[in-house]
N, C-alpha and C positions, 0 to 999 in steps of 0.2 A: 297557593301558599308557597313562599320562594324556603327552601332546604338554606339551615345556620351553618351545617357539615357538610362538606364537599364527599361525591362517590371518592373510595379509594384508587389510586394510581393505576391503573392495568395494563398490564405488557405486550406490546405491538406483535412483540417479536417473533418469528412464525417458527412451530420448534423443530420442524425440520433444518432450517438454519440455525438453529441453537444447535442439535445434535451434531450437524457437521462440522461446528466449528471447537466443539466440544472432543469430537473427532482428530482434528487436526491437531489442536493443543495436545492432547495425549501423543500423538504421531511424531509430533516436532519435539517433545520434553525426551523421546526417547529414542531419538538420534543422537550419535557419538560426533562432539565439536570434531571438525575435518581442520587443523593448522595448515591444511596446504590448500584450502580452497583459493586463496590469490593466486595460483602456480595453475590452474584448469583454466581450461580454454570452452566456448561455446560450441555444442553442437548443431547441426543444421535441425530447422524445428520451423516449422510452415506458424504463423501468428493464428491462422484457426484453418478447421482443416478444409474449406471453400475459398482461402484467400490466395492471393497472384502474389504474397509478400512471404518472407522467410527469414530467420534469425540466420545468420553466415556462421558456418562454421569457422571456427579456430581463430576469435577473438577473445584474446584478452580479461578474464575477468574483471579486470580493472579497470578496462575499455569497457567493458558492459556496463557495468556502473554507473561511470560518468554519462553513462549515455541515458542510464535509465534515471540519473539525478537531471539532466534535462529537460526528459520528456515530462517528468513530473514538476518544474518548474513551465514550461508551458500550458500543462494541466493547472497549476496554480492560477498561472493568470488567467486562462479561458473562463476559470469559477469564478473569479473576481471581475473581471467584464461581463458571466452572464447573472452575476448578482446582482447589479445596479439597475436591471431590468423587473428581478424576480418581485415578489410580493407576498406577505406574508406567510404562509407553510413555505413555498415556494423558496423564497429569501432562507429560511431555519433551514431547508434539507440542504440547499446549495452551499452554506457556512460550513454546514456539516461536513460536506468534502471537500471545499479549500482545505478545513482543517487535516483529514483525514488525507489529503494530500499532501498538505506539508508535513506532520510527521513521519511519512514514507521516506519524502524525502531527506529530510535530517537525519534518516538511520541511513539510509543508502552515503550520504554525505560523511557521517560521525564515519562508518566503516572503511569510505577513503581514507578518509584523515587517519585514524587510526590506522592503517596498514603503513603510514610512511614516519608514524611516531617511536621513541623507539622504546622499546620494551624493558618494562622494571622487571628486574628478577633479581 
């Protein structure tokens, strides 16, 4: 006998990662905006702590940026060439983080632009 009512929706989401991010929101709404973060430079910071690679100290945050608005524009296209490959689930998770990629980078992007806009007051 084929069901007229579809089950209801159920949520993938595992809620230790619900919690942590529910975590973080609280964590981040209750940080004081910093107006001089364009003015901080990077510190030296190993990319994980097994790797031969390292964030250089005393660039530019503005430099970091643009760097990190790159690397996420390479991230775009690598999802977009391994999307033409994927196939169904496959194809939906991989959309997922082009997208999820691109609006990274449109904030990383909006926040250059904005720092060289100039200021209503």
């Amino acid at each position: 006998m084929k069901k007229l009512v579809p089950d209801p929706p159920t949520s993938y989401r595992d809620p230790e990662l619900k919690a942590a991010n529910a975590t973080l929101r609280v964590a981040l709404a209750q940080q004081p905006l910093d107006p001089g973060l364009f003015q901080r430079n990077t510190q030296s910071k190993a990319v994980s702590p097994d790797s031969l690679f390292s964030v250089r100290e005393g660039v530019s945050a503005e430099e970091a940026l643009v760097h990190v608005a790159l690397l996420l524009k390479c991230a775009e296209e690598v999802c977009d060439e391994i999307t033409q490959q994927g196939s169904g689930l496959e194809r939906g998770l991989i959309w997922s983080m082009v997208h999820s990629v691109e609006m990274a980078r449109a904030v990383v992007e909006a926040l250059l632009d904005g720092q060289h806009a100039p200021v209503d007051r």
